[in-house]
N, C-alpha and C positions, 0 to 999 in steps of 0.2 A: 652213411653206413659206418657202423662203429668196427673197432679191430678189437678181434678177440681171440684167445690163447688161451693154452691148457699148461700147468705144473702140478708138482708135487704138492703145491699149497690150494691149487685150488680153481675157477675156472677165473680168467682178467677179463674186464671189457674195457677200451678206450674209445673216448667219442672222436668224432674226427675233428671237433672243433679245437680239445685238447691237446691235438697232432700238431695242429697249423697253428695254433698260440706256439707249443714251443720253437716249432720250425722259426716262425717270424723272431719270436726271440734270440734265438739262436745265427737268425741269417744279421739282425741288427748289430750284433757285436762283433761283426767280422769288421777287419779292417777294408774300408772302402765302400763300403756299402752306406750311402747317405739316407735313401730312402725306401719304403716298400712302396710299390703302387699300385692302386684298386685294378683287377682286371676283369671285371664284369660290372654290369648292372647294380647286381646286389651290393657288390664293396662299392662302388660308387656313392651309391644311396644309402649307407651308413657314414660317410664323408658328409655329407647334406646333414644329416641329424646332429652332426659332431659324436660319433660313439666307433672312432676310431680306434680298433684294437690292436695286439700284437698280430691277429691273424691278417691284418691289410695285406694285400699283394702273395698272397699264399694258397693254392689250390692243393687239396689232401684228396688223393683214390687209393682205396684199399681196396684191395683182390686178394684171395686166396694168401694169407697172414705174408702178404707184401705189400710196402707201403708206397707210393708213388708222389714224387712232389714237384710242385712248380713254381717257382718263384719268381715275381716280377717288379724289378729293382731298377734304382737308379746310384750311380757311381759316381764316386769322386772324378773330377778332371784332374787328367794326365795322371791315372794310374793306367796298369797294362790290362785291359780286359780281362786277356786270358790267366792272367796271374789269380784275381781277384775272384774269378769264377772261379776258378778250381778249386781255391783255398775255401770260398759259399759252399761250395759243392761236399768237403770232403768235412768242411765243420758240421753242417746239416744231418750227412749221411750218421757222422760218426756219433754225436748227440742222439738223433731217434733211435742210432739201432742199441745203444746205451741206454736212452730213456724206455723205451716200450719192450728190448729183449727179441724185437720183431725182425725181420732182411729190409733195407730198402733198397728196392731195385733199381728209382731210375732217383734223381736231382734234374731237375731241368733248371739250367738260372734264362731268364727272358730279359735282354737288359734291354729296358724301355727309354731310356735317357742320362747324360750327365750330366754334373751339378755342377757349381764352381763353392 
């Protein structure tokens, strides 16, 4: 489902793959964050082909011009969890609602493992 908006200029549509490319880019550069990880079927089986993109480990729902995200990460060893989420959490939030002009209502970070 794409997310779409009304201005002065005219009517927007964004794809959701769009969302989740920036979201994934955006969670990459946080500090701590080592990895993204496939969390379904389909990101698994684009890991098998090698056509691994910024959207790896990134789930996008758009409802009602609100954006919903999930991210499923792996972390640096001996940083503080919570530290690390929140700062994912508020880069994420604060980039989409920047990039698209949209609310995002929820971040969810999923941390699936650490790294050394």
């Amino acid at each position: 489902m794409a997310l779409r908006t009304r201005n002065s200029y005219g009517s927007i549509t964004v794809c959701d793959d769009v969302i989740a490319s920036l979201a994934g880019h955006l969670a990459m550069e946080c500090y701590g964050v080592v990895e993204m990880v496939p969390f379904g079927f389909s990101d698994s089986l684009t890991d098998v082909f090698k056509r691994v993109g910024k959207s790896r480990g990134v789930r996008i729902a758009t409802k009602d011009d609100r954006i919903y995200v999930d991210l499923f990460v792996k972390f640096k060893y001996g940083l503080p969890v919570s530290a690390v989420s929140s700062s994912l959490k508020n880069t994420v939030k604060y980039g989409l609602e920047r990039f698209t002009g949209m609310i995002v209502a929820a971040v969810d970070v999923h941390v699936v493992g650490v790294k050394l």
